[in-house]
N, C-alpha and C positions, 0 to 999 in steps of 0.2 A: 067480330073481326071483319074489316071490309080488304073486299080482295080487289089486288090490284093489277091490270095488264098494260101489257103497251099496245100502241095504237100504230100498227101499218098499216097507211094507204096508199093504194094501189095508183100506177099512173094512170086508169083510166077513170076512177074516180077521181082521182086530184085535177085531172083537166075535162072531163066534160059531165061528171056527177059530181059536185062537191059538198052535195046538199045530203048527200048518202052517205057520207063521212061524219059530218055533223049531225045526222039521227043517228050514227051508231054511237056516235059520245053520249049525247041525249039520253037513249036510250039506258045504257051500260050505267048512266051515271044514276038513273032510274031506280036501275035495280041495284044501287048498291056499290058498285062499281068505282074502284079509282082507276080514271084512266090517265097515262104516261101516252105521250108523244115525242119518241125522241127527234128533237129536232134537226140532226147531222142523217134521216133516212133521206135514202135517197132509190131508186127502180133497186127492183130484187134480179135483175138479168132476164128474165124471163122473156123478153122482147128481142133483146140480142141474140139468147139461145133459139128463139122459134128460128129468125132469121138466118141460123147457120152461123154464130161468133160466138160458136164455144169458148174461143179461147177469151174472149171480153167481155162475154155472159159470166165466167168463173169469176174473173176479179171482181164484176160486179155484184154477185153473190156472195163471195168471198165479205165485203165492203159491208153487205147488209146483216151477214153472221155477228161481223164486228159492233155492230151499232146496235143490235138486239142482244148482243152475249149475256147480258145482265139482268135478260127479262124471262121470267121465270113463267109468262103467258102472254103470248100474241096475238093480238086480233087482225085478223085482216078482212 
């Protein structure tokens, strides 16, 4: 049975490591792995929240709940 995740990447990999995104499919795919990239992810809020936008950290959170709801393993 080959097991399958999804693939979130983080905004500091997607803009200044993106070659660390690409061994971790490499890798995953290695071992066996089918990897899902939904393509509508967009930041988990986390950047917002550090900076004090709780309130536009949640929706962004909120946003990323939506986009992975269907994924029954995430990588990040």
């Amino acid at each position: 049975m080959t097991q399958s995740v999804a693939l979130f990447v983080t905004c500091l990999v997607d803009q200044l490591f993106p070659q660390v995104g690409e061994s971790v499919v490499r890798v995953l795919q290695r071992l066996g792995v089918e990897v899902d990239f939904p393509p509508d992810q967009t930041c988990c809020g986390q950047p917002a929240f550090n900076a004090g936008f709780v309130s536009d950290a949640r929706a962004v959170a909120r946003r990323f709940l939506d986009v992975f709801s269907d994924s029954e393993y995430i990588v990040v």
